[in-house]
Structure formats: structure tokens, C-alpha cells
N, C-alpha and C positions, 0 to 999 in steps of 0.2 A: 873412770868416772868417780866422780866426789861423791860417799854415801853420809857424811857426815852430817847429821842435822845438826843446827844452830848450837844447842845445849848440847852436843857433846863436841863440837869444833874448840867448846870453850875452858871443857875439861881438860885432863891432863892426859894427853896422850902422848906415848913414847913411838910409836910406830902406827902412821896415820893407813900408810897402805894397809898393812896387816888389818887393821881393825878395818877399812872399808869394804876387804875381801871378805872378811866375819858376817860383815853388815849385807854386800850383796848374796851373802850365799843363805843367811836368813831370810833374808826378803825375798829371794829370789825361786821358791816355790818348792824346791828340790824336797824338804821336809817340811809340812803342814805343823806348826809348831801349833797352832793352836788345836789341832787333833791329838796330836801325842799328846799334849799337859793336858788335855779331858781322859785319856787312854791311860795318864798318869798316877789320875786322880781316880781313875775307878782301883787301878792296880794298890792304891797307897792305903785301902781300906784291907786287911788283912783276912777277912771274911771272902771279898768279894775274891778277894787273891786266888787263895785254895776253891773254889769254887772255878775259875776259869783254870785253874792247874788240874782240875779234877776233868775238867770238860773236854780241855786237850787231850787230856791223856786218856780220856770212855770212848772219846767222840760224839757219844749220843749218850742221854741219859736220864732216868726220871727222875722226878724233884725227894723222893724217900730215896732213894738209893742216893745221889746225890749230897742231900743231907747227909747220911752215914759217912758217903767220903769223906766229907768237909769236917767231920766231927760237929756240925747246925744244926741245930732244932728244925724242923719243915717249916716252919714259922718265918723263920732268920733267912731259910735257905731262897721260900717264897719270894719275900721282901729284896733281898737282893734278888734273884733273878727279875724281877719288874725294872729293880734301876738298870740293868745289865741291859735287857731287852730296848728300854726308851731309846737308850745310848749307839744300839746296833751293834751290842758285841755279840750279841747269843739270840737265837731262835727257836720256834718250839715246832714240834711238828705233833698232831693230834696221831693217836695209833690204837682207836677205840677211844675207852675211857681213859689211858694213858698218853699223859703229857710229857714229850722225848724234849729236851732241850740239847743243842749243840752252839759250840763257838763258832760263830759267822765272820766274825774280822779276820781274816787271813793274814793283816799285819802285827794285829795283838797276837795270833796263832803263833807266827814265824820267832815274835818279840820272845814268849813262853818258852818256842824250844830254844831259842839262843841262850836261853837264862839257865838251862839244863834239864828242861822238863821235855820227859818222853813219851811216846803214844806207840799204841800197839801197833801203829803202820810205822813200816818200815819199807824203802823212804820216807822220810818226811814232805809230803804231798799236801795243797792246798785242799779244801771241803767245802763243799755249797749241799 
């Protein structure tokens, strides 16, 4: 099947197949590209980074203690966790007057340890 829209039939392509297979395997569902480049854009803030590498690796954790990992003001560390939260990467769970936050995206989770980052489980095991 032809994937090539109009403007790029007119471009300069050297191998029409190869790029149609490019094109059906974009489109074609296997990877949510508009999830990852939002999963990208949270990861591309360097704050939020260490902050989901901290999370992977406590599992559960409150926003002082948290903070100290990240080397964050409680402030900094708050403020991100709210974008984190909207987004669906991290959740909080009440425990008293203390607020436990954990990473909830199992594919940001998985993304983290492929990148090199470890957690005290061993296996590396999906979390809800």
C-alpha cells in the first residue's frame, strides 16, 4: 500500500518502499508517538528527570525526602510533581498527614531502567 501523501510523493525520495514501511509503521499504532514526545518533554526538563529517576528507584516517597534526592527546594520539587501528576506519570497516595508519591507509567518506569536506572526490586517488576 502507497503511504505517501501528496507533498512527500513530490519530494526527493530514493527508496519509495523503505519510506512507505517508515510511514505505515508510524501511523500504524505500534508506538503512540504523540505519548512518547509528551513522555519526552516531561523527561527533557532536567528537574523533572532526577525527580522520576528518584521515584523509580524509592518507589514510593514523600515530597522532603524526595526533594533531598533531587538536590529541589520542596518548592521546585512540589511544582513538578503537580505537572507530573496532570500528565499521569506519578501518583500520591495519602498515609496520614504524609503525602507518598510513586511513578505510575509502567512505560516511563521500563523507559528509566533501560536508560540505566536501578530500584531496590529486583526483578525489575511493573507497580500500581
Amino acid at each position: 500500500m502507497h503511504h505517501l501523501t501528496d507533498d512527500l510523493a513530490e519530494s526527493r525520495v530514493l527508496d519509495a518502499g523503505r519510506v512507505c514501511d517508515a510511514v505505515a509503521r508510524i501511523r500504524g499504532g505500534a508506538v503512540d508517538v504523540a505519548r512518547w514526545a509528551q513522555r519526552a518533554a516531561l523527561l527533557g526538563d532536567e528537574h523533572r528527570l532526577k525527580l522520576c529517576l528518584a521515584l523509580h528507584c524509592s518507589r514510593e516517597i514523600c515530597v522532603t525526602d524526595l526533594a533531598a534526592a533531587a538536590q529541589m527546594s520542596e518548592s521546585a520539587t512540589s511544582h513538578a510533581l503537580r505537572l507530573l501528576r496532570a500528565e499521569g506519570a506519578v501518583a500520591v497516595r495519602r498515609d496520614g498527614r504524609l503525602a507518598l508519591y510513586r511513578l505510575v507509567d509502567d512505560e516511563l518506569d521500563a523507559l528509566l531502567h533501560a536508560m540505566g536506572a536501578t530500584s531496590e526490586h529486583t526483578p525489575h517488576a511493573p507497580h500500581h
